[in-house]
C-alpha positions in Angstrom: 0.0 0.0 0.0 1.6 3.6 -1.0 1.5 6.6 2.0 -2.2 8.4 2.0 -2.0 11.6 0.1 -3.9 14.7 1.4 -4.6 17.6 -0.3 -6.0 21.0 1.0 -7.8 23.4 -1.8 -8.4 26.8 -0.3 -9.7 28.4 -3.1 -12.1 25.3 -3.7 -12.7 24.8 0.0 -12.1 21.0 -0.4 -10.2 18.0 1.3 -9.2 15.1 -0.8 -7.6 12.1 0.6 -6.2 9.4 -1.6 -4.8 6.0 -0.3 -3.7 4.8 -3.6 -2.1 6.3 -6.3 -4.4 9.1 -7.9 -2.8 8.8 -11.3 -4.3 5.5 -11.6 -7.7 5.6 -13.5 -10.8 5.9 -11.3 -14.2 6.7 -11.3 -15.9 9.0 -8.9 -19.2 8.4 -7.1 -21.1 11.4 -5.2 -23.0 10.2 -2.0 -25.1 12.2 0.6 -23.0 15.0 2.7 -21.0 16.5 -0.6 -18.8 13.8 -0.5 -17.3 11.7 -3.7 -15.4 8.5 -3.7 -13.4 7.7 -6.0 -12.9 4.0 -7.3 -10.8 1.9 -8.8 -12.0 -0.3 -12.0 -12.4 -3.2 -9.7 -15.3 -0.9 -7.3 -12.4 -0.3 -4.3 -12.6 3.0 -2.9 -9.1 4.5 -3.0 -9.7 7.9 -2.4 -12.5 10.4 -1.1 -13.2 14.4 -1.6 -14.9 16.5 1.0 -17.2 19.7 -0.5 -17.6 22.4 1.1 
């Protein structure tokens, strides 16, 4: 497993958190609480951005 990678936007006002490599191809997934995961091909979350 590679290190979690975090990632502030200030001018977006959003968190993202990735626990696998984001330059990996992934499709993203918008649930309740303006919050979108992002999966691999195989459906495994392995990431997540926080809206504000």
């Amino acid at each position: 497993m590679e290190k979690v990678k975090v990632f502030y936007d200030r001018q977006g006002n959003t968190l993202t958190v990735w626990f696998d490599n984001p330059q990996d191809d992934y499709i993203c997934e918008e649930t309740s609480d303006e919050v979108i995961l992002m999966k691999d091909q195989s459906g495994q979350v392995i990431g997540f951005e926080k809206l504000n």
